[in-house]
C-alpha positions in Angstrom: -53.0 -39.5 -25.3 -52.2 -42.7 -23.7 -54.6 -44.8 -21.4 -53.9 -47.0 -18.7 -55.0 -48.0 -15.6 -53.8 -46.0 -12.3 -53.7 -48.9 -9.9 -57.0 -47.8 -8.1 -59.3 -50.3 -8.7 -58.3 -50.7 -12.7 -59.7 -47.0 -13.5 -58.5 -45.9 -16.7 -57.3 -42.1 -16.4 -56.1 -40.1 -19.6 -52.3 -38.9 -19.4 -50.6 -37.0 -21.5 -47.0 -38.6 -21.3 -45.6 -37.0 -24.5 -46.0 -33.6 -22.1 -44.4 -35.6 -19.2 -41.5 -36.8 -21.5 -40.8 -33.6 -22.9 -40.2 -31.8 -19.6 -36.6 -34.5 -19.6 -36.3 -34.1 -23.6 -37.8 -31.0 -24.7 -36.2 -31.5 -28.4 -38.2 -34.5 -28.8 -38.6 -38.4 -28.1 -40.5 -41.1 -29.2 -42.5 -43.0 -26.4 -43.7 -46.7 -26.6 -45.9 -48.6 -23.4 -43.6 -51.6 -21.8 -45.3 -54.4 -21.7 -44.7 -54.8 -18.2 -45.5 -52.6 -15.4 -42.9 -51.5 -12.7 -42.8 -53.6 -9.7 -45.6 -51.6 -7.8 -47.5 -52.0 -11.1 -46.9 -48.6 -12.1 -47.3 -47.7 -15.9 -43.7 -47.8 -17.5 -42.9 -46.4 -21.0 -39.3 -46.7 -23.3 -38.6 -43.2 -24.3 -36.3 -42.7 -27.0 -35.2 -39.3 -27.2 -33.3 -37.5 -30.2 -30.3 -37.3 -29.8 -29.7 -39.5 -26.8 -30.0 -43.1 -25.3 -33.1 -45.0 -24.4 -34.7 -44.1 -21.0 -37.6 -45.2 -19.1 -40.6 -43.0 -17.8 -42.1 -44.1 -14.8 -44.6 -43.2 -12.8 -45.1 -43.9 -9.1 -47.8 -45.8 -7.4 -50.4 -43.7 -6.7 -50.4 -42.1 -3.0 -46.3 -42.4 -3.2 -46.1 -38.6 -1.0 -43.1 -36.3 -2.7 -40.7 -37.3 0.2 -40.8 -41.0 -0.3 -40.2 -40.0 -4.0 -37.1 -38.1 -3.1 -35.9 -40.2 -0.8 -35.8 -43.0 -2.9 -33.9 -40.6 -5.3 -31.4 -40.1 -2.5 -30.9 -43.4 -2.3 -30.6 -44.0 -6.3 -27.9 -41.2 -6.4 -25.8 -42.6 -3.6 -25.3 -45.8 -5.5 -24.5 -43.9 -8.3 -21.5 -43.1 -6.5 -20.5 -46.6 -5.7 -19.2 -49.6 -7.3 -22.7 -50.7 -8.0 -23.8 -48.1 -9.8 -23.7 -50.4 -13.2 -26.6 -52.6 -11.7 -29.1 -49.7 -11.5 -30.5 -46.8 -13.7 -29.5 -43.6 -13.3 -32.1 -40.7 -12.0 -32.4 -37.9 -14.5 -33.2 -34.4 -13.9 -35.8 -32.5 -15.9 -35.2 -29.1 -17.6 -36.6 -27.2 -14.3 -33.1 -29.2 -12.8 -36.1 -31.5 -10.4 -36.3 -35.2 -11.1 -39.6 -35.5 -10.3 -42.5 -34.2 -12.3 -46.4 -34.2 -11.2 -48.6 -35.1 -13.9 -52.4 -33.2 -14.3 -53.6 -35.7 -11.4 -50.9 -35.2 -9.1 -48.9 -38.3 -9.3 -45.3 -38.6 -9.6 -43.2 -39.6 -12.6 -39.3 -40.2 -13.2 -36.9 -40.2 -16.2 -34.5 -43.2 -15.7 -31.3 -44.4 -17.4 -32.2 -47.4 -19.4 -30.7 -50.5 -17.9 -30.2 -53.2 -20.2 -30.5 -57.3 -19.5 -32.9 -59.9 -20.0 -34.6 -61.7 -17.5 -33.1 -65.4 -17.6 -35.8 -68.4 -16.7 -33.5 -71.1 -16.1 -29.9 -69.7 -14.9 -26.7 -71.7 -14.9 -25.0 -72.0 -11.3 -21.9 -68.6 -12.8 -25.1 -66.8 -13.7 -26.5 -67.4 -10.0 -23.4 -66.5 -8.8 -22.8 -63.3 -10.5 -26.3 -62.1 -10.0 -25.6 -62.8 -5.8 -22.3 -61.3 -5.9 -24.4 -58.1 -7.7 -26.8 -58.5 -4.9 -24.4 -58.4 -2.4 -22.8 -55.4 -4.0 -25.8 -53.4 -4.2 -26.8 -54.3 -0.7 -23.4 -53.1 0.7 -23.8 -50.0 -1.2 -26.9 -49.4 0.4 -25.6 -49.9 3.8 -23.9 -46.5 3.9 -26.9 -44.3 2.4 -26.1 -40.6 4.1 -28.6 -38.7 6.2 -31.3 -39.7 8.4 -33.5 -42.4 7.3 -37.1 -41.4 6.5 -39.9 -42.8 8.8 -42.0 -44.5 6.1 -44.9 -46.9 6.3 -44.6 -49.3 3.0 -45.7 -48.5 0.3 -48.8 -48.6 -1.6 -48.5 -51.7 -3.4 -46.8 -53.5 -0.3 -49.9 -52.3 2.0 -52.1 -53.7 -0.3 -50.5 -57.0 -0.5 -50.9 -56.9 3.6 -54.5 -56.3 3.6 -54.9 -58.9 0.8 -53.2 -61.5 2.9 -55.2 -60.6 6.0 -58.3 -61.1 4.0 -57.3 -64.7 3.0 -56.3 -65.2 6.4 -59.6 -64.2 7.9 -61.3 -67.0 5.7 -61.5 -70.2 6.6 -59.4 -72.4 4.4 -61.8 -75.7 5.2 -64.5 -73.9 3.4 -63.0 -72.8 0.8 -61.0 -76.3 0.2 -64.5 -77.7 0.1 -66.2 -75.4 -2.6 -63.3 -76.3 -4.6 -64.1 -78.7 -7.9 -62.2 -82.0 -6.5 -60.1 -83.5 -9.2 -61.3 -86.7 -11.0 -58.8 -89.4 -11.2 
């Protein structure tokens, strides 16, 4: 049983993600937390299953509805398709053929293809160029997703950035400048 906090105010809530991982790799896997959550600060672990290449198991942030999930997955697939399917991870379908599994407390998790770099601080101008002509490949890839586009507000983690902005926006800056330790020269 691994703990970790659900993105709700830092709560920590008990999940069982050997149970989660097991519905993808029912012959077995070890699992080990990433140090870094996903970008919506979602909980992400490396799964190593028996038998196969490493994966990632991720959940999604919590109040992501099924049909943002899926379409997302949508999405994932139809890059698969394209020349850009190198640059992302690959969506994996659990033994009930469903790439999404709901956990005890009703949030979403994913199996993904493990996708492997290494984030570079300081790139040299090829690397920059490669990593834009990836961007642009990935981007034009997306332009011809099929089927109706869903009507979605943004999601969780970008609503909450919105409300934290408006908050900081609301106060004013004088103030706060002035409660601020000045520096000594």
């Amino acid at each position: 049983m691994l703990k970790f906090p659900d993105g709700a105010g830092g709560v920590s809530v008990a999940v069982t993600v050997e149970r989660l991982a097991a519905r993808w790799f029912p012959g077995g896997a070890t699992l080990q937390p990433l140090a870094s959550p996903g970008f919506s600060g979602s909980p992400l672990f490396l799964v190593q299953p028996t038998g196969h290449g490493p994966h990632v198991l991720k959940c999604f942030a919590v109040g992501t509805s099924r049909s943002r999930a899926e379409w997302i997955h949508r999405v994932l697939r139809h890059v698969g398709t394209t020349e850009a399917r190198a640059l992302i991870p690959a969506v994996c379908e659990s033994i009930d053929g469903d790439t999404l599994v709901p956990s005890a407390d009703d949030r979403l998790w994913e199996m993904l293809t493990w996708v492997e770099g290494n984030p570079v601080i300081s790139p040299s101008r090829s690397q920059m160029t490669a990593a834009m002509h990836a961007v642009a490949r990935l981007h034009l890839a997306l332009a011809d997703v099929p089927g109706e586009e869903p009507r979605f507000m943004a999601s969780h983690g970008v609503e909450e950035r919105i409300l934290r902005a408006r908050r900081l926006l609301g106060r004013p800056w004088r103030r706060l400048l002035n409660l601020a330790p000045q520096a000594s020269a």
